[in-house]
C-alpha positions in Angstrom: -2.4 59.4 -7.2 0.7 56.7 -5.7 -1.6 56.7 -2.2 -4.6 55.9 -3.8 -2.9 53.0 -5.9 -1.1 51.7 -2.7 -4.4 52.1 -1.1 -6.2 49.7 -3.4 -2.8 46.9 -3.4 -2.7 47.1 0.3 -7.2 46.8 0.4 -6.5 43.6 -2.1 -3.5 42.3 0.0 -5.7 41.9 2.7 -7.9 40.0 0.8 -5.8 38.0 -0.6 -4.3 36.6 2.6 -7.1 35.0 4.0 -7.2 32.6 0.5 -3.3 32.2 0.8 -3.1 30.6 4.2 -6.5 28.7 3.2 -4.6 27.6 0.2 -1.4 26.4 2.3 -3.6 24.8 5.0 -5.2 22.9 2.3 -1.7 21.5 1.1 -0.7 20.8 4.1 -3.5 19.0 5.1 -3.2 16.8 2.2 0.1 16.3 2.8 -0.4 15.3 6.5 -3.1 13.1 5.4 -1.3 11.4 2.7 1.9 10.3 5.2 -0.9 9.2 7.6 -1.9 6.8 4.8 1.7 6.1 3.8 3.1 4.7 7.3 -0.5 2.3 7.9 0.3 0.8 4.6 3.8 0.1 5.4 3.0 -1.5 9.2 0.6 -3.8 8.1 2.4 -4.7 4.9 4.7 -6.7 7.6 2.0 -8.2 9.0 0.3 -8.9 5.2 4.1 -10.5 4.1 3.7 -12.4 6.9 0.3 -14.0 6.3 1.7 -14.9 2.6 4.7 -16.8 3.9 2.6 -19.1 5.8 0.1 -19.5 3.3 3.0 -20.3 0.4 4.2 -22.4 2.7 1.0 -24.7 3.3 0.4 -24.6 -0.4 4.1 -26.1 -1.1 3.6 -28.7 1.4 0.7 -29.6 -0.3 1.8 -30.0 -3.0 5.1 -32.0 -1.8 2.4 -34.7 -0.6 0.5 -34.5 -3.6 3.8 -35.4 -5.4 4.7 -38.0 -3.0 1.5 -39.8 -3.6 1.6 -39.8 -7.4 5.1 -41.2 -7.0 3.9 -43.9 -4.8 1.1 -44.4 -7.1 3.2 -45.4 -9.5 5.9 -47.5 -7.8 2.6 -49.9 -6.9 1.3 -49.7 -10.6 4.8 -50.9 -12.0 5.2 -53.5 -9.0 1.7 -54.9 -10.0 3.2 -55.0 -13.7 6.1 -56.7 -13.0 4.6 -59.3 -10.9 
């Protein structure tokens, strides 16, 4: 009676197996796949910070000349007042 119920655990061991190592290949494909992902978002999040800065910087100096020329604007309105 013990043989024939080790007989049938070892018959559904080796069944099992084959779905186990699937299993762990599965996770650690994902896994693989999911660092993959992870280290090309940080390299060209460099690049991407990068791109930002100069744009932020354009925009400010934009807007430093737009300021300039509403300030010149009105030093000639209150000039043309006074005069």
């Amino acid at each position: 009676m013990i043989e024939g119920i080790l007989a049938v655990t070892k018959g559904t061991a080796y069944l099992l197996a084959p779905i186990i190592l699937i299993a762990y290949g599965f996770i650690f494909a994902l896994i693989i796949i999911c660092l993959l992902r992870v280290s090309r978002y940080f390299m060209s999040a460099g690049k991407e910070q990068k791109l930002i800065r100069m744009e932020l910087g354009k925009l400010a100096e934009e807007v430093h000349l737009l300021r300039q020329n509403l300030k010149d604007d009105k030093d000639t309105d209150s000039s043309d007042k006074s005069g």
